[in-house]
N, C-alpha and C positions, 0 to 999 in steps of 0.2 A: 172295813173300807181300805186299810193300808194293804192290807192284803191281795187287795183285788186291783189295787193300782200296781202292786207288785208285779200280781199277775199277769198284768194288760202287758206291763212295759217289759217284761221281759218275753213274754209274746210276739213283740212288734220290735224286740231286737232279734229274737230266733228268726221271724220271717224274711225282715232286712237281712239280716247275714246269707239265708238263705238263697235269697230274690240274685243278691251280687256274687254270690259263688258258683251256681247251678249253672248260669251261662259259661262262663270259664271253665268248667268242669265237663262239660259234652261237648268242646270244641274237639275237631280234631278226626282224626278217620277213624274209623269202625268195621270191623269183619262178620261176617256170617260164614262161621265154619263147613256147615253142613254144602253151601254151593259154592263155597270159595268167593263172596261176595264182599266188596271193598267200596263203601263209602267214605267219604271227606264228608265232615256236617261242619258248616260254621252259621253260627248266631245272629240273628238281625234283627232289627227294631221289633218288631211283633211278634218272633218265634226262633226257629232256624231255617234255612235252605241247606240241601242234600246231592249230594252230587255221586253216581255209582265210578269209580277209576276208570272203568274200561266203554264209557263211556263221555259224551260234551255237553250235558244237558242239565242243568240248575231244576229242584224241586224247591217250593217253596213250603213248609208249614206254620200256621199261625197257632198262636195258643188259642187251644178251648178252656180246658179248664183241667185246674191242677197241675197234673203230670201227661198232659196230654196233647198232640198239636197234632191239625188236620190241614189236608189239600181243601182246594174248589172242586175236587171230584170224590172227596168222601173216605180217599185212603189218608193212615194216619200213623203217629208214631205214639209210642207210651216208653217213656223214658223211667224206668225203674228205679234206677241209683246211676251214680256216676261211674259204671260200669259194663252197666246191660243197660240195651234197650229195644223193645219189637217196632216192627213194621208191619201194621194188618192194611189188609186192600179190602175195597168195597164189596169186595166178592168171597172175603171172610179166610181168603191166605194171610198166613204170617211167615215172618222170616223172624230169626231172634239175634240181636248183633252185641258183640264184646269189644268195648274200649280197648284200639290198639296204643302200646308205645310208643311213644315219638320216636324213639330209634330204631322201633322194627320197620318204619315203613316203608322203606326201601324192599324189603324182605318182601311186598306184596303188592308189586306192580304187575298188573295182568300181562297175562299172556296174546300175542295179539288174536282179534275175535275173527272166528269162521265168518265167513260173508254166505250170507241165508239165498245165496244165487247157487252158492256151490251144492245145496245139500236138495234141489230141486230136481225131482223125478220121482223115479219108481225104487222100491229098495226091496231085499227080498231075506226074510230069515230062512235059510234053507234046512236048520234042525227041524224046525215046527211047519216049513210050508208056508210062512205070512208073512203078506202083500202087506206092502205101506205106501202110500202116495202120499207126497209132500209138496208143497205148491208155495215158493218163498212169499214174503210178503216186510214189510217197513217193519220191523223193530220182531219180528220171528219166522215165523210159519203156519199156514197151515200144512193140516197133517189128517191124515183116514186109514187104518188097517180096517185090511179086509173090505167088509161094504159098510164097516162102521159109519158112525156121525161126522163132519170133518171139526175138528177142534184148533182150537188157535193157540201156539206155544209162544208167550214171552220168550224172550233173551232173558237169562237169569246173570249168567255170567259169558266168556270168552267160550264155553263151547255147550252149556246147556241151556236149555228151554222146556221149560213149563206151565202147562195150564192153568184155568181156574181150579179144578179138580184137585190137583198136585202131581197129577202125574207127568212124567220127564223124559226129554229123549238127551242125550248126551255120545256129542261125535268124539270116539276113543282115538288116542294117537294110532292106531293101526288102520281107519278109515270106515270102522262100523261105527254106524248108529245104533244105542244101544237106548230102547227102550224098558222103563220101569215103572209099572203102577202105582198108584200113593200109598197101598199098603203093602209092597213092595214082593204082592203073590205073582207079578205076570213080570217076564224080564225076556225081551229079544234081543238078541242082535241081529239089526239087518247088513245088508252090504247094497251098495249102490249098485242097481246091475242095467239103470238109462235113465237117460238128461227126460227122456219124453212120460209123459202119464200113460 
């Protein structure tokens, strides 16, 4: 029996210690390498709220359960350790994000973001011959090569956008759009060659 009172209480001091450090320990902004992606997360009564840098717009997560906190729309984060942590979307994308430094964060202030007015028209990869029509829209694009399906590209960050799929179109400082398939076999570059479809 002493044993097991043992057990209990130092159970329920592991947790309490746990419960008061976890919050303090994921405040703070957060990178995702792979798209150059920069969050601020700070803490709130129920979970955290999210915020991407290169963007104005508050996300809110509540805990589910564990190591887990979800939107009203089903996408969610899973916080790892006090180091890493993913973002999955209801559509089964992840991003994976690394606790930055307090003193690097200057170091990764976005660049300012392409406006989805300018990348609207026709674009043409001339090595391959492929059409791309782009058609802006609030918060990305759509998008069609060829007589393909038209698909809708998030804003990932300051100059790429990505589908539900994972495939990316990303405008290069040279002024092509350069697209790449999720498993990274198809790569164009087009060039803008008119404002009109």
């Amino acid at each position: 029996m002493k044993i097991l009172t043992t057990l209990i209480f130092s159970l329920s001091l592991g947790l309490m210690a746990s419960a008061a450090t976890a919050p303090h320990a994921i405040n703070g902004y957060w990178k995702n390498d792979k798209f150059q992606v920069v969050i601020e997360l700070q803490v709130t009564d129920y979970g955290f709220k999210t915020m991407r840098t290169d963007r104005d717009r508050w996300y809110h997560y509540d805990w589910s359960f564990e190591n887990v906190y979800s939107d009203q729309d089903g996408n969610r984060y899973i916080v790892y350790d006090e180091q890493t942590l993913v973002w999955e979307a209801n559509d089964g994308r992840r991003l994976q994000f690394r606790k930055l430094e307090q003193r690097g964060i200057g170091d990764y202030r976005p660049e300012p973001a392409v406006a989805t007015t300018a990348l609207g028209g026709h674009w043409t990869d001339f090595h391959y011959d492929a059409q791309l029509r782009v058609i802006p829209e609030r918060g990305g694009f759509k998008a069609r090569i060829w007589n393909g399906a038209w698909r809708f590209y998030d804003r990932l960050d300051h100059n790429t956008f990505q589908d539900r799929y994972g495939n990316t179109f990303t405008l290069q400082q040279n002024g092509k759009l350069k697209y790449q398939d999720s498993r990274s076999r198809r790569v164009y570059f087009f060039e803008h060659t008119s404002d009109r479809l």
